[in-house]
KOLVOKE-516644 format. One line per field, with one value per residue: residue in three letters; residue number from 0; x, y, z of N, C-alpha, C, O in turn. Coordinates in steps of 0.001 Angstrom, whole numbers, always signed. Layout:
aa	[ALA/...]
i	[NUM/...]
n_px	[X/...]
n_py	[Y/...]
n_pz	[Z/...]
ca_px	[X/...]
ca_py	[Y/...]
ca_pz	[Z/...]
c_px	[X/...]
c_py	[Y/...]
c_pz	[Z/...]
o_px	[X/...]
o_py	[Y/...]
o_pz	[Z/...]
# end
This chain:
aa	[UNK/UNK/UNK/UNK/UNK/UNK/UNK/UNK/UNK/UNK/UNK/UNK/UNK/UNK/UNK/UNK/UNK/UNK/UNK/UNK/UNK/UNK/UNK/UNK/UNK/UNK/UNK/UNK/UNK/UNK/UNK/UNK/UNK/UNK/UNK/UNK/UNK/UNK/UNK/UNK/UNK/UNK/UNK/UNK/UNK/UNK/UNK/UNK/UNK/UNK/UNK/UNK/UNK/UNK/UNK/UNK/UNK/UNK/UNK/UNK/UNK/UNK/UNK/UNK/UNK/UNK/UNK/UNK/UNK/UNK/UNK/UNK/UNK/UNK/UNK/UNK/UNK/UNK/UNK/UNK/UNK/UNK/UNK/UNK/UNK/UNK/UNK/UNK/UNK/UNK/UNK/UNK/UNK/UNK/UNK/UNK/UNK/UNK/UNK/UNK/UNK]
i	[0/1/2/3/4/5/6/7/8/9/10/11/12/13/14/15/16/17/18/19/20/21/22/23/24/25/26/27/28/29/30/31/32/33/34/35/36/37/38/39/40/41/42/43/44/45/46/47/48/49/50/51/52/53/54/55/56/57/58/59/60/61/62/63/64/65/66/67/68/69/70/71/72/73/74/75/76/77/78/79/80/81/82/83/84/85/86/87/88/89/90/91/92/93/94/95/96/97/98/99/100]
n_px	[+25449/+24665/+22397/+18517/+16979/+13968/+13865/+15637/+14189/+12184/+13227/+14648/+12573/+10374/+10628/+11097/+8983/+7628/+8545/+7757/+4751/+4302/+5151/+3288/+1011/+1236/+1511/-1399/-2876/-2929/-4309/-6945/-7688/-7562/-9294/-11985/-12019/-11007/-8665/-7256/-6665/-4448/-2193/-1801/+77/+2440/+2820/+4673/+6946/+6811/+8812/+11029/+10880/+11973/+15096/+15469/+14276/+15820/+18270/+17344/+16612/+19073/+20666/+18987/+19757/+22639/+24050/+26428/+25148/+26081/+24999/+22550/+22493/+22108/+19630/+18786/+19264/+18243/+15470/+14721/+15599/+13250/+10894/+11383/+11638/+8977/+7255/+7980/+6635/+3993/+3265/+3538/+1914/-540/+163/-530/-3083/-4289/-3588/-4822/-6722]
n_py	[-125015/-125802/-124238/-123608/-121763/-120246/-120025/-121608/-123776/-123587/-123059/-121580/-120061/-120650/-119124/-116600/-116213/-115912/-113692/-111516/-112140/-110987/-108590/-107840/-107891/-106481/-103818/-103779/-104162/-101985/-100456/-101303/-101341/-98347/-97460/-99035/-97274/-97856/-96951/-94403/-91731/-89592/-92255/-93299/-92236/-94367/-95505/-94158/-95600/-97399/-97127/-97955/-100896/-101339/-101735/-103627/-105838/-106126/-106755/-109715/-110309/-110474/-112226/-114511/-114838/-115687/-114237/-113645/-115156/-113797/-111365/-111427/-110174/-107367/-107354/-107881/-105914/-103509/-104446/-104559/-101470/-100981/-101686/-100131/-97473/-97554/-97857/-95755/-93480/-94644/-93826/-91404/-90521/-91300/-89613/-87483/-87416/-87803/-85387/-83117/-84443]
n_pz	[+102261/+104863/+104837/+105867/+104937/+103964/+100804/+100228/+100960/+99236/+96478/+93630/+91766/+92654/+95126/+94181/+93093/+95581/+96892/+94920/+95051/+97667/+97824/+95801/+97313/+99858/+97757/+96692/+99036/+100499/+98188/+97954/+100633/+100556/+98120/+99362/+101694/+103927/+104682/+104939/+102328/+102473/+103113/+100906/+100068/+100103/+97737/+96623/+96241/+94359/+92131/+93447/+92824/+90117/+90262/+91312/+90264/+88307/+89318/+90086/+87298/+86354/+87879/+87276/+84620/+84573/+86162/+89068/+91882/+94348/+93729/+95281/+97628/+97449/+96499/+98711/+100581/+99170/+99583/+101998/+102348/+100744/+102273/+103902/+103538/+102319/+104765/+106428/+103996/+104265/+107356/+107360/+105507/+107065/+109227/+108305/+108059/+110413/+111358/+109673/+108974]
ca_px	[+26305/+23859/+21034/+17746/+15825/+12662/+14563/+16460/+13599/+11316/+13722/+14740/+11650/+9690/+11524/+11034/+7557/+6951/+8960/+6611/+3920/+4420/+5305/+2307/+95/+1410/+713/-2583/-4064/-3108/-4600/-7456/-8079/-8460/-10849/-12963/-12168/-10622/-7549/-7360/-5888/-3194/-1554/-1394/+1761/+3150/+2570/+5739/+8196/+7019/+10017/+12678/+10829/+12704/+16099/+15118/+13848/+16488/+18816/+16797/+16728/+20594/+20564/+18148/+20334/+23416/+25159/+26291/+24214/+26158/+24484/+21339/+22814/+22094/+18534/+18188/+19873/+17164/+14151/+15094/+15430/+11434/+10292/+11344/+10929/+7356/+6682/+7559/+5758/+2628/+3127/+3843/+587/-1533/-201/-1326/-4783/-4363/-3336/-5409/-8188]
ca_py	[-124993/-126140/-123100/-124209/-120410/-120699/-119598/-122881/-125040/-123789/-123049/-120149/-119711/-120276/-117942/-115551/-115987/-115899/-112546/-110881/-112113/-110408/-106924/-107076/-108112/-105036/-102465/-103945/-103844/-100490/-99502/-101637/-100412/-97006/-97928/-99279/-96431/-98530/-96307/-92704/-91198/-89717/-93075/-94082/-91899/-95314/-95729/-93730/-96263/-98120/-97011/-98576/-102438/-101791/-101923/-105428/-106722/-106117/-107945/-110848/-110867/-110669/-113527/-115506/-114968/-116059/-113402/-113939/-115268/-113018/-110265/-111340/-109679/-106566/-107409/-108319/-104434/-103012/-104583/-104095/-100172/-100234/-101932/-98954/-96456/-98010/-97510/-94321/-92661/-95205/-93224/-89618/-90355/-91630/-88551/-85819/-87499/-87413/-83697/-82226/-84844]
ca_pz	[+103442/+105659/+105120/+105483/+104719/+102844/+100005/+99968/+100825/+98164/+95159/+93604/+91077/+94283/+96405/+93636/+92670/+96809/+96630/+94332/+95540/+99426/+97190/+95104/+98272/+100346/+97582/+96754/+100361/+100296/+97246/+98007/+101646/+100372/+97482/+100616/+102428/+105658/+104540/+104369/+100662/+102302/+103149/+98844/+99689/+100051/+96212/+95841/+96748/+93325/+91872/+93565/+92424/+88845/+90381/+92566/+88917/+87230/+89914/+89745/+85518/+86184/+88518/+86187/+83186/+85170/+87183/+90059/+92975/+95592/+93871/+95837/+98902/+97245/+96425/+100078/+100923/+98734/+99848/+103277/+102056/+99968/+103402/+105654/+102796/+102206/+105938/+106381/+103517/+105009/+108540/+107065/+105274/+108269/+110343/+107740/+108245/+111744/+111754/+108960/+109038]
c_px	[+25422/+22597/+20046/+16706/+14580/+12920/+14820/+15365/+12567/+11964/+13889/+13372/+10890/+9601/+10854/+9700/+7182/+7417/+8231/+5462/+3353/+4413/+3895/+768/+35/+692/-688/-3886/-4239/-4068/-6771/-8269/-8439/-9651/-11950/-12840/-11833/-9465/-7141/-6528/-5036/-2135/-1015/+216/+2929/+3809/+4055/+7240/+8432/+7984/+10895/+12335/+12062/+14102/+16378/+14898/+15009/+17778/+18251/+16779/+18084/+20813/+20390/+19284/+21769/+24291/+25811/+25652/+24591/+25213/+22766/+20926/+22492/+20649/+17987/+18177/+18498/+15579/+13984/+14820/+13661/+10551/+10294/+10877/+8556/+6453/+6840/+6643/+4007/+2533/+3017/+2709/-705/-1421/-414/-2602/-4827/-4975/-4256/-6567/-9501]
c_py	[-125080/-125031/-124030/-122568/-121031/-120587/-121222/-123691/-124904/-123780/-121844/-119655/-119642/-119077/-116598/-115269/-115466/-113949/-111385/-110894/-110818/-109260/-106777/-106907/-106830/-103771/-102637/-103898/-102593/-100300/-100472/-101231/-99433/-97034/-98173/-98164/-96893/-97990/-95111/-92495/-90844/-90952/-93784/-92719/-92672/-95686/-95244/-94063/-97313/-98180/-97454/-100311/-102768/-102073/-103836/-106395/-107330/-106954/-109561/-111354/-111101/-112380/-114766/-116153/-115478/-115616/-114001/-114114/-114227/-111392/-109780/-110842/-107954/-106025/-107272/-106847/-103724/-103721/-104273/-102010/-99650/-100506/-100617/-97490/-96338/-97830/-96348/-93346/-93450/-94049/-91789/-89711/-90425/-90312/-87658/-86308/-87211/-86173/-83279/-82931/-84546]
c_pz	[+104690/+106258/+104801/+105716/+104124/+101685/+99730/+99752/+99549/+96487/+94902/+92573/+92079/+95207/+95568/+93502/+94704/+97022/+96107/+94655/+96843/+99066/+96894/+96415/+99385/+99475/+97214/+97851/+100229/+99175/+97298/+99772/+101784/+99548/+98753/+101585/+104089/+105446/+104331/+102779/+101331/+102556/+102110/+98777/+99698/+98653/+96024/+95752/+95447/+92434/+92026/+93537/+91232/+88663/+90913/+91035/+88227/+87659/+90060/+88110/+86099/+86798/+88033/+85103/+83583/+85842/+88338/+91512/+94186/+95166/+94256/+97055/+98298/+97376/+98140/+100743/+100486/+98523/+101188/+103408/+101777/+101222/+104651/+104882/+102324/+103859/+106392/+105650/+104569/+106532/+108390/+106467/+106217/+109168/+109728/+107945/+109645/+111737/+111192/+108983/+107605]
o_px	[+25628/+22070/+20161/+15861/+14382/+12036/+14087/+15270/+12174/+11410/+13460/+13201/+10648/+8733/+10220/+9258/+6368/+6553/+8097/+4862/+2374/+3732/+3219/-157/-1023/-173/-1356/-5100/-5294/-4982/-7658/-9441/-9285/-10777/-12755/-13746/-12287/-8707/-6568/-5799/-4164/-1016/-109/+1010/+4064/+4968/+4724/+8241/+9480/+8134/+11752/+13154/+12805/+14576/+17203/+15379/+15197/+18364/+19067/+16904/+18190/+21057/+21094/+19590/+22278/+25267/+25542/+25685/+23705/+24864/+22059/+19811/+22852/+20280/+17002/+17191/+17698/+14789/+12966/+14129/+13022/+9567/+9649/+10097/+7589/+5234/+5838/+5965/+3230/+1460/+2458/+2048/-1696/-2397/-577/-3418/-5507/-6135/-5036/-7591/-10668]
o_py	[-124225/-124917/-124943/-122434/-122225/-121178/-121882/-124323/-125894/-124306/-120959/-118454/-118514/-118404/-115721/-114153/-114558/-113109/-110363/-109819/-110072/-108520/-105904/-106095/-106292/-102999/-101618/-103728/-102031/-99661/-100013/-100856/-99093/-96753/-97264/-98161/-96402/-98602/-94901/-93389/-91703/-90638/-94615/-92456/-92255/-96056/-95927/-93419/-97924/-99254/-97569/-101082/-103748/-102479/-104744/-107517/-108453/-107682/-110480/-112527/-112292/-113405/-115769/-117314/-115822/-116275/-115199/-113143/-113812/-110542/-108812/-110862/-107206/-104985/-106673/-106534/-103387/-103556/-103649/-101412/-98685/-99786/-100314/-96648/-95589/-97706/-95772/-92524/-92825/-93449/-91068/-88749/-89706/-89852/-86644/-85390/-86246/-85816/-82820/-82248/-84907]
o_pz	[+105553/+107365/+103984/+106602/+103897/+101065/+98993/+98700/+98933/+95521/+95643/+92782/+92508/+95762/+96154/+93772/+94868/+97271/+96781/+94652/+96854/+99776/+97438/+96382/+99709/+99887/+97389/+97743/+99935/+99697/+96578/+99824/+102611/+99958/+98957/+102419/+105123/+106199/+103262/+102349/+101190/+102150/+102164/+97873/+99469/+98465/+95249/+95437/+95236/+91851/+91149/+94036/+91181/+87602/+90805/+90878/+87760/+86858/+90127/+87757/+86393/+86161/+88144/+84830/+82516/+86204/+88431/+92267/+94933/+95984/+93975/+97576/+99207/+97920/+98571/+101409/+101359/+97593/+101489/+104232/+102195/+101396/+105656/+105327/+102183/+103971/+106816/+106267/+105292/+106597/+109216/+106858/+106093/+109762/+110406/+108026/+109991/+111943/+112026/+109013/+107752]
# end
């Protein structure tokens, strides 16, 4: 209907693989920033948002296997959610280093 997202223009295996990608690239800086130590330890309190990927998965298998596509508005709900949940623990971790140092 005349969308041209990136979604559209790359495909949905695309879209998806680009999807995963951007997740695994987020928690890997993290977990790779602290290894190097350009990240304090308390900020791997981000880590604890890994949990809510297996719901996003499992809408995408559905999808795959032939559900319905509107139920990608859901996916969109809950990444939107691990993005603000994933930034808060990141900030509630950065300010116990602050504070306690």
């Amino acid at each position: 209907v005349g969308k041209r997202t990136l979604a559209v223009i790359l495909g949905q295996r695309a879209a998806e693989a680009e999807f995963w990608l951007l997740l695994a690239a987020a928690y890997l800086s993290l977990v790779g920033g602290a290894a190097a130590g350009l990240v304090p330890w308390p900020a791997l309190l981000a880590l604890l948002t890994l949990p809510f990927l297996r719901p996003m998965a499992r809408t995408l298998r559905a999808v795959r296997a032939g559900a319905n596509p509107r139920r990608l508005n859901f996916l969109l709900r809950d990444a939107a959610l691990l993005h603000l949940r994933f930034g808060l623990l990141l900030c509630l971790g950065l300010g116990l280093h602050w504070a306690f140092g």
